[in-house]
N, C-alpha and C positions, 0 to 999 in steps of 0.2 A: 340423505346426508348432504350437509353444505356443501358444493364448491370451493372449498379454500383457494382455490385459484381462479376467481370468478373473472376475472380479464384481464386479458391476452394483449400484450403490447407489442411494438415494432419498436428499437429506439436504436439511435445511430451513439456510438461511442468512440474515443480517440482511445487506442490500446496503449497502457502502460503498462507500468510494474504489474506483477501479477496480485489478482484480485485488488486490484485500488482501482476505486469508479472516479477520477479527475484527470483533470487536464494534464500534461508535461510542459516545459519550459518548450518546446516547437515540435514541429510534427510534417511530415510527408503527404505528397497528395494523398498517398494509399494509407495512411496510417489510419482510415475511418473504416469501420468495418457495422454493417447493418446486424444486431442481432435480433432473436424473437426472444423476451423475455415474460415475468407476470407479475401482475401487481396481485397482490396476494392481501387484500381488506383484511384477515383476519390477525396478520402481525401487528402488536402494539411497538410504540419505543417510548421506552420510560427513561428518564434522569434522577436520579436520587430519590427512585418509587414511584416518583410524577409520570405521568403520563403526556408525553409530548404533542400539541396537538399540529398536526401537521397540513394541515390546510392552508389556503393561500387566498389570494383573489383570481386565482385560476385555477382552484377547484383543490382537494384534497389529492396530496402525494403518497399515497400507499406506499410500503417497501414491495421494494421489485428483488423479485427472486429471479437469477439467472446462472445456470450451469451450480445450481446447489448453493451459491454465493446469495447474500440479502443485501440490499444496497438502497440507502436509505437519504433521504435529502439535510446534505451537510449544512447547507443552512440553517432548518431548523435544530437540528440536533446542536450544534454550535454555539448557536444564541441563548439555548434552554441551559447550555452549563456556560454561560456570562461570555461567550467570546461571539468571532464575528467572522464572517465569507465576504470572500471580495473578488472579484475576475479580473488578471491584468493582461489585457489583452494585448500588451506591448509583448511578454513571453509568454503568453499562453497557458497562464497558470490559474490553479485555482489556489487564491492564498488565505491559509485558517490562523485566525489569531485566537487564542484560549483565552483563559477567563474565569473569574469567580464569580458566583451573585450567591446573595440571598434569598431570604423567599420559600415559596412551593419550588422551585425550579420550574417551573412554567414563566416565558415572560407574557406580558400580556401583550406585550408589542411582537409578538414572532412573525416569522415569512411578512412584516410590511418592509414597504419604500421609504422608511423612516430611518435616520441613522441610527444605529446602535451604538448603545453606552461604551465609552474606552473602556477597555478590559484591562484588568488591574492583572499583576505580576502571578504568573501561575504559580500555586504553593507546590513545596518539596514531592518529589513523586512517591509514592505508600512501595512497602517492599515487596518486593518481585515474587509471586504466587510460585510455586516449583511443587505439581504433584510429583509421585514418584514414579510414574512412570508416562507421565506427560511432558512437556517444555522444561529447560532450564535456562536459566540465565545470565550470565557471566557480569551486566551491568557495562559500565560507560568506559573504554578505554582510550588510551591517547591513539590518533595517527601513527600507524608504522605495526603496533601492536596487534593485537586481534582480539576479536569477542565467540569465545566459544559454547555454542550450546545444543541444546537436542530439542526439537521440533514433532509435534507429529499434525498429521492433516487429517480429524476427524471431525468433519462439518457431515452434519447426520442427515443431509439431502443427498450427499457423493454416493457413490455407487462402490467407490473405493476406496479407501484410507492410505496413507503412508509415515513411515517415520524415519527421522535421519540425525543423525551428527552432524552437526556441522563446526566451522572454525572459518570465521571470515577477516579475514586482512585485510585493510587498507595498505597497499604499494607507495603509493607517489600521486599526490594531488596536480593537476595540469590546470591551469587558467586558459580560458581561449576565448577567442573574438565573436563576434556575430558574425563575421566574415569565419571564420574558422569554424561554425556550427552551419554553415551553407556547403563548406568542402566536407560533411559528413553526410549529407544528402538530404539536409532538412530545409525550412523554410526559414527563412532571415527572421531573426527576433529583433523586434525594436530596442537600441541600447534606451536604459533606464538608469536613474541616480540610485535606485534601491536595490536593485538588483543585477549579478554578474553571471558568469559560465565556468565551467568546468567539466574536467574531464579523470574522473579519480578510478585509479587502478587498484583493483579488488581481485582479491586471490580466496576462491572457495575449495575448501577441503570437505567433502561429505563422504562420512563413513556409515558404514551398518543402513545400507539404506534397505529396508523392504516394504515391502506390498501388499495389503491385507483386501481383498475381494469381500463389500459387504451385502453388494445385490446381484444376483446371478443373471445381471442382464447380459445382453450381448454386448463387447467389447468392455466390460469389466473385468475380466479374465486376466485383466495385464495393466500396468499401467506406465507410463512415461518418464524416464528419468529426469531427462532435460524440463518438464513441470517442476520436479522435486528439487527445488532453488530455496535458496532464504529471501522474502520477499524483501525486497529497498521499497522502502515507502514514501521516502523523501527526504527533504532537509529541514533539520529545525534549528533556534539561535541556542545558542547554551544555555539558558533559564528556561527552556521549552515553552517561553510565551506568543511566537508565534511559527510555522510552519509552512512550507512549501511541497504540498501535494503530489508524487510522483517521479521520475526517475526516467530517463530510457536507455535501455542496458541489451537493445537490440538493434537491426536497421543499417550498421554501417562496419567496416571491417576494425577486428581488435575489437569488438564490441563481445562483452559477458557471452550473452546469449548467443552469439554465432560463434565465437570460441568451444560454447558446451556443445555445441550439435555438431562441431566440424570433429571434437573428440570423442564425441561416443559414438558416430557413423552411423552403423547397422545396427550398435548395441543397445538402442535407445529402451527399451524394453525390460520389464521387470514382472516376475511372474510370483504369484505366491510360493511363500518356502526360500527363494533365492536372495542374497544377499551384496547388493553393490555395492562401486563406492567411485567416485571421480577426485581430482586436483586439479582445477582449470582456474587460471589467470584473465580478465580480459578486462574492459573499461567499460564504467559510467558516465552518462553525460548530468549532469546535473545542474540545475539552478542555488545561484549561494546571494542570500543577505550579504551588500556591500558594506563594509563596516564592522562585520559582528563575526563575535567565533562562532560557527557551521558544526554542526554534528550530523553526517549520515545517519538515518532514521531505518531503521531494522524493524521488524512485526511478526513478532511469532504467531502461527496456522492456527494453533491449538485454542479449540473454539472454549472449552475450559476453562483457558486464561482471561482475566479479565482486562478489559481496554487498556487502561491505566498501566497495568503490568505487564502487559503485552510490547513492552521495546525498547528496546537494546540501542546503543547509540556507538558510534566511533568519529572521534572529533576529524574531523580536515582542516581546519586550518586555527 
């Protein structure tokens, strides 16, 4: 039988939002963490049928499988449906502009050192996939409001599944400095003309959360509350024609993620059959397009859903 996972990789990542493989607007010495992942030759990635060819002049980028997650090189995928990858290395970002072409969906120019074509105005988004007893989606609401919907985490490598309610609020949008992103304990981002900071308060309500056991391995038995979040993915402008990769909603105090763990304490655990639920307040750090209305960028788990229909937005400014 094949090796489906015929090589074995070491790769160093900067930890963000949960399951997003890019960069954040700055980051900590510590914030790099060495994992063992797999480049797994036998996964394709297609665009509109096409097959994407993902090769470079530094050799083909297989999708790497890690912790069940598939993680696939945003550049070429990007380019194959008409947009474009860029590193700005002033905040640390990886910034995606979308895009239409024509064509097979293949370009024939992909992963070179050659500009790519401006990318024309993303069209309207297709409506929002809702099985019945998969994700729902509430769609795009104003600041202040909330976007309420149900999730579940059934990526068919996990060892466990989970499902949850949720209701997420934006509170109150905060601007802050590059000096004021250093008093959070990160590293000074270069100010830019294109780009600012922020610090937006999010109020998560998750109901009905439980836990489904799908391989009887050891320490699937249970799974972790503080995991079971609504993933922030990042920022994008209101036409969704370009976006800003990632979030960090952990690291420094009043942050999301150390708010969820200081209130579930001991309770972090979740066992088949049992039924939780949390109400935790705490802050985003986010990067925002100077100039343009900002929508926080939501992604629902549910591997079912498709890309497109997969995210929910809530404006900030």
């Amino acid at each position: 039988m094949k090796n489906l996972f015929s090589k074995k990789v070491s790769a160093i990542i900067a930890i963000v939002s949960l399951a997003v493989s890019a960069g954040t607007l700055a980051y900590a010495d510590s914030a790099l963490k060495q994992i063992t992942a797999y480049q797994n030759q036998a996964l394709k990635v297609t665009v509109n049928g096409s097959e994407v060819d993902m090769s470079s002049e530094d050799g083909t980028m297989y999708p790497v499988v890690y912790d069940g997650h598939s993680y696939v090189s945003a550049k070429a995928v990007a380019e194959a449906m008409g947009g474009s990858v860029k590193w700005n290395n002033s905040t640390q970002t990886v910034e995606i502009t979308s895009g239409t072409r024509t064509g097979s969906g293949i370009p024939d120019k992909d992963n070179t050192t050659k500009p790519t074509p401006k990318p024309t105005a993303a069209p309207t988004p297709p409506p929002v996939t809702k099985p019945s007893e998969g994700s729902s989606n509430s769609g795009t609401v104003s600041s202040g409001e909330s976007v309420a919907y149900t999730d579940i985490y059934n990526n068919p490598y996990s060892k466990g599944h989970w499902k949850a309610n949720y209701k997420v609020s934006v509170n109150k949008v905060t601007p802050v400095t590059a000096e004021q992103v250093v008093d959070l304990g990160f590293k000074k981002p270069d100010d830019t003309s294109t780009t600012s900071w922020a610090l937006v308060d999010v109020t998560v309500k998750a109901d009905n959360i439980n836990y489904t056991q799908v391989k009887p391995d050891p320490g699937s038995e249970y799974g972790y509350i503080s995991s079971i979040v609504p993933q922030f993915s990042g920022v994008t402008v209101a036409d969704k024609s370009a976006k800003i990769i990632g979030v960090t909603d952990y690291g420094f105090d009043g942050s999301f993620s150390r708010n969820l763990d200081d209130a579930l304490g001991s309770n972090n655990k979740i066992k088949p059959g049992e039924t939780k639920s949390y109400n935790v307040s705490g802050k985003i750090l986010v990067t925002l397009f100077k100039g343009q209305s900002n929508m926080l960028w939501i992604r629902q788990q549910d591997s079912t859903v498709e890309f497109d229909s997969s995210a929910l937005y809530i404006k900030l400014n």
